[in-house]
Structure formats: structure tokens, C-alpha cells
Phi, psi and omega in degrees: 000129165306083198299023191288166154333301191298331167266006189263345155313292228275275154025266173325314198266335171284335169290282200324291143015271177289344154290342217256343222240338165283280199323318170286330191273337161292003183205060157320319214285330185287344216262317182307319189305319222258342185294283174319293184321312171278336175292326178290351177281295192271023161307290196322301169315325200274324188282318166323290189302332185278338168261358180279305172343283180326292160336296206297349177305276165290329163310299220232039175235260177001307193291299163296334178253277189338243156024350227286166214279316204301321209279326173296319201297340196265356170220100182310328172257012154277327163309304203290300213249016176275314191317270173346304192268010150255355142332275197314325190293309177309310181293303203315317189288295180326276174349313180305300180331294166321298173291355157265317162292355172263334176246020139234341180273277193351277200303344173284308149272002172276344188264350183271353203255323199284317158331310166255355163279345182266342201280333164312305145328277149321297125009286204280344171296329172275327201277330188267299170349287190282345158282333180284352194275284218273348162289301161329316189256343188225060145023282198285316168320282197320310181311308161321290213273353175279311185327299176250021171247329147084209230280143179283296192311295183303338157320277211294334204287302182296337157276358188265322204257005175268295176315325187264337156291325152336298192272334141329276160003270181310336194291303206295321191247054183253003186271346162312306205288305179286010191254333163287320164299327309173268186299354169261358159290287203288352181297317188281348189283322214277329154327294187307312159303297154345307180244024145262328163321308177322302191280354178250014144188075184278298183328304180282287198334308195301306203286344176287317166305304170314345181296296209320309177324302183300339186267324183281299187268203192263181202275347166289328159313279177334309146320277226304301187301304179294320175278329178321295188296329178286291161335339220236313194279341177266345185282340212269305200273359176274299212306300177311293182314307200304295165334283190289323172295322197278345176268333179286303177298337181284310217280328148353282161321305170310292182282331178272339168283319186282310182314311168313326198243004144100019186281144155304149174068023188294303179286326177288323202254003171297302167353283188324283206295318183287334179300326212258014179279335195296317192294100167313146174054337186233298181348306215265314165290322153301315159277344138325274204304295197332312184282318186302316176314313167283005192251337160300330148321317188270304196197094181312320174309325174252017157268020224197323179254001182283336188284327178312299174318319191280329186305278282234295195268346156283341174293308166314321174275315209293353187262309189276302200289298163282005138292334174275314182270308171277313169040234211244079182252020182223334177099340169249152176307137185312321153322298184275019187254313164319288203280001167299290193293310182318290205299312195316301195292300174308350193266289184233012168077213209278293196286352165284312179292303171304277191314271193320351172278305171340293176328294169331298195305319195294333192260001178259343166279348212253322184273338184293297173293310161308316181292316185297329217266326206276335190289315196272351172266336167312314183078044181246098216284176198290330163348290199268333161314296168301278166307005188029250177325289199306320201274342164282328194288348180309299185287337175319147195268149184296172170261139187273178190280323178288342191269323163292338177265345131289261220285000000 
């Protein structure tokens, strides 16, 4: 081995390395703790950027379709001021959103909570009416279900007492809970601010990141780094926009056939079902059980033709709707968005399920393109890759007469 400086740098630095990588894995635990501690230092920020991200969505729809270049250049202090004034247009719009869901949902769920706390009652006077019917009519059932269900009274004593520890509990920890709301309020304000600075110069921000890269790595490196993060930032803001149009079209849908067909709760559980559609693959079926549940309260019958309804209006989206407004804006195959989602939940849960398809989507373009770039400097066409075997012997140069006369 070639003993130069230069590998004996390398060496060094691969020991060094292998040392740093025992020592964490020998004081695992300090090394997770020592982690948490700086991300909780650097949240606020961190939370800016995921809120500058957003913003910039519609701020750079605006920026673009207002704003147009052609149109600026002829009024010189309008150029200095479409950054601003498409902020501002962008928080309007957010705001707007907002106020309509605060001043139409909200109150639309508070008369549906009430709306089922008196019905609930009702509910259990009838369902024990029709179990004594049927206690009645079926003798021997009943007698079974007295058996492994044992006493009513000793039932209901042991769930009131369930309920008032319970409900302690919540008593004791609600000044936890308010002392966390406390601290993610200030966490979000210091954010909030933290990412309108960004966005009222994201250009020099970017460009000052691309210096440090080009100044720390070599310039291919450097390249590599810069589509990565772009590639990464545009797979990111298609997922969102595609995602939230497609929950705006659901919660639509949702409210106008159950108001056409007379359902209760209509506007709460359209609601329901489009937030929880952002939840890929499962979201949406959660908000299906959730709502059949509450209309089962009301009417097992119309818990039953409400699921028939969601069948029906998921054919409709997952076939029509959604190839066209999300369709393949992530890049990925369906296969692998299950398993994006499986792991993501099992991984970080809910914000896990959502983050990891993107994520995904971004190492499967990334990996899509190194195979393609290495197969065509191989010079191995896609063919012979599909047909394997067949396609070689396909491709074998015919046999001369002594090679036919060996085999």
C-alpha cells in the first residue's frame, strides 16, 4: 500500500471515525438525550422553516400569476414591493381559511356535540329496550350473556369509578397541559416571525447556503447537493398543494350528497373525513368508521347507507379525482406509498405517515435515475433486463457449423 500523505490523512480520519461511532454506541442513550437537547434548542426555528415552507406556497403563486414579470418592470416601486405585498396577500388568504373554519365549522361542531350528548341517552334506552325484546324472544341467548356479562349493577359501579379516577386524573394534569400550550405558543410565535424573515429574503438566504456548499464540498459534490435539496423541496410542495386540494374536494363532496340525502351531521363529518384524508391511504377510512359511528347513534340504518355513500364517493375520487389533481406529482408507485405509510406510522405516527411519502418519493427518483445513468454506461438495454434469459439467448450471434457440431 502506498503509504502518501494523503492516505495516511484518510487512515486517520477513518480511525477517528470508528472511534467516535463505538463511543456513541457505547453511551447510546446520552448520545439520544444530547440530540433531543439541541433540537429542543433549535424548534423554534425549525418549526419557522416548516412554516416559511408553507407560506411560500400560495406567497409564490401570487408572486407569480399577480405579479408578472412583464408587468412589474414598468412600475419600478412595484417591483421593490410584490415580495411583501404577496406575503401579505398570502397570511390573507390563510387567514381567510381559517376564519372560515373557525366561524362556520367550529359552531357547526359544537351544536353536533350537543346534538349527540342529548341523543346518546336515547340511544341507550333504546338499545337496552331491544335487548330486553330479544332476551325475551331468545331465552337461551340471554341466559348466555347474563353469564359472561355477571352482574349490570357491579358493571355500571365499576365504570362510574372508572370515570371519576379518570376524570381526576385530568383535573391533576391540566396545569402540565397548560404550561405546554403556554410553551408551543411561544414556540409558534418565535417561529412565525423566524419565517417571515426567511420569506421576505429567501433569495439571499438560498444563495448564501449555495456559497457555504460550493465553499465546504468539491463542485460535483456540490451540484449533487443543491438538486437533491431542490428536487426534494419541489416533490415536497406538489405532495402538499395535490394533498390539501384533494381534502377541499372530499370535505365538498362530502357535504353536498349527505345534505342531498338528508344525513345528520353532515358539514362535521365532511369535515372529519377531509382533514384526515392528508393521512394517505388510511386517513380517509378512519374518518368513514369514525362518522358511521356517530350516525349509528342516530340510526344504525343510516350508519349503514352512509358507509355505502363513502364506498361510492371513494371510487369516484380514488378513479377520477385524484389522478388528475395528485395523480403521479410524488413520483411514487402505490406499492411503495404503502409501505411509506406503514413504516412512517410505525415509526413517528401520524406526522410520520405524511412526511415519509415525500421523503421516500425524493430517494426513489434519486435511485431511479443512478440505475438509469449506470445500465446506459454499461450499455445494458431495458430488454434484456425484462426478458432476462430469453433475451440473451435472442441476442447470441447465430452458430457456425463447428459450434453446431459440439453441441
Amino acid at each position: 500500500m502506498n503509504l502518501s500523505k494523503h492516505n495516511i490523512h484518510i487512515m486517520a480520519g477513518l480511525i477517528v471515525l470508528a472511534l467516535l461511532l463505538w463511543a456513541g454506541l457505547q453511551n447510546f442513550s446520552h448520545v439520544l438525550s444530547g440530540i433531543g437537547w439541541v433540537i429542543g434548542l433549535i424548534f423554534p426555528f425549525l418549526l419557522g422553516g416548516a412554516i416559511a415552507f408553507i407560506i411560500n406556497i400560495p406567497m409564490r403563486l401570487i408572486e407569480d400569476h399577480l405579479f408578472i414579470e412583464k408587468r412589474v418592470k414598468k412600475y419600478p416601486r412595484l417591483e421593490k414591493a410584490k415580495r411583501p405585498l404577496s406575503l401579505i396577500l398570502a397570511l390573507v388568504a390563510i387567514g381567510i381559511v381559517f376564519a372560515i373554519i373557525f366561524f362556520i365549522v367550529v359552531p357547526q361542531f359544537g351544536k353536533t356535540a350537543l346534538t349527540i350528548k342529548d341523543r346518546v341517552p336515547v340511544f341507550i334506552q333504546e338499545a337496552q329496550v331491544w335487548a330486553d325484546s330479544m332476551g325475551n324472544r331468545y331465552v337461551d341467548i340471554a341466559d348466555f350473556v347474563k353469564k359472561i356479562a355477571g352482574d349490570w349493577s357491579k358493571i355500571q359501579s365499576s365504570l362510574g369509578s372508572f370515570f371519576q379516577k379518570s376524570f381526576m386524573s385530568v383535573v391533576n394534569s391540566t396545569f402540565d397541559v397548560a404550561g405546554d400550550i403556554l410553551s408551543g405558543a411561544v414556540n409558534f410565535g418565535i417561529g412565525f416571525i423566524f419565517s417571515l424573515y426567511v420569506l421576505l429574503q429567501k433569495e439571499k438566504l438560498g444563495f448564501q447556503f449555495r456559497k457555504l456548499v460550493y465553499t465546504f464540498f468539491k463542485r460535483k459534490t456540490g451540484d449533487a447537493i443543491v438538486n437533491i435539496l431542490d428536487l426534494t423541496a419541489n416533490v415536497f410542495q406538489k405532495f402538499i398543494t395535490g394533498q390539501c386540494t384533494e381534502a377541499v374536494i372530499i370535505v365538498v363532496l362530502f357535504s353536498v350528497t349527505m345534505s342531498l340525502f338528508r344525513f345528520p351531521y353532515a358539514l362535521m363529518i365532511a369535515v372529519l373525513i377531509g382533514t384526515l384524508s392528508l393521512i394517505p391511504i388510511f386517513g380517509a377510512f378512519i374518518g368513514c368508521f369514525i362518522g358511521a359511528l356517530l350516525l349509528f347513534i342516530n340510526s344504525p340504518i343510516q350508519a349503514i347507507e352512509f358507509v355505502i355513500l363513502f364506498i361510492i364517493i371513494q371510487q369516484i375520487e380514488g378513479n377520477l379525482i385524484y389522478p388528475h389533481v395528485v395523480g403521479g406529482s410524488v413520483g411514487l408507485p402505490s406499492i411503495w406509498v404503502l409501505v411509506a405509510v406503514t413504516i412512517g406510522g410505525n415509526a413517528w405516527g401520524v406526522s410520520g405517515m405524511i412526511l415519509t411519502i415525500p421523503l421516500c418519493s425524493v430517494l426513489y427518483i434519486i435511485l431511479r435515475e443512478y440505475v438509469a445513468i449506470h445500465l446506459k454506461q454499461k450499455n445494458i438495454p431495458d430488454i434484456l433486463i425484462q426478458n432476462g434469459a430469453k433475451a440473451l439467448r435472442k441476442s447470441d450471434p447465430p452458430l457456425n457449423e463447428e459450434e453446431k457440431i459440439q453441441k
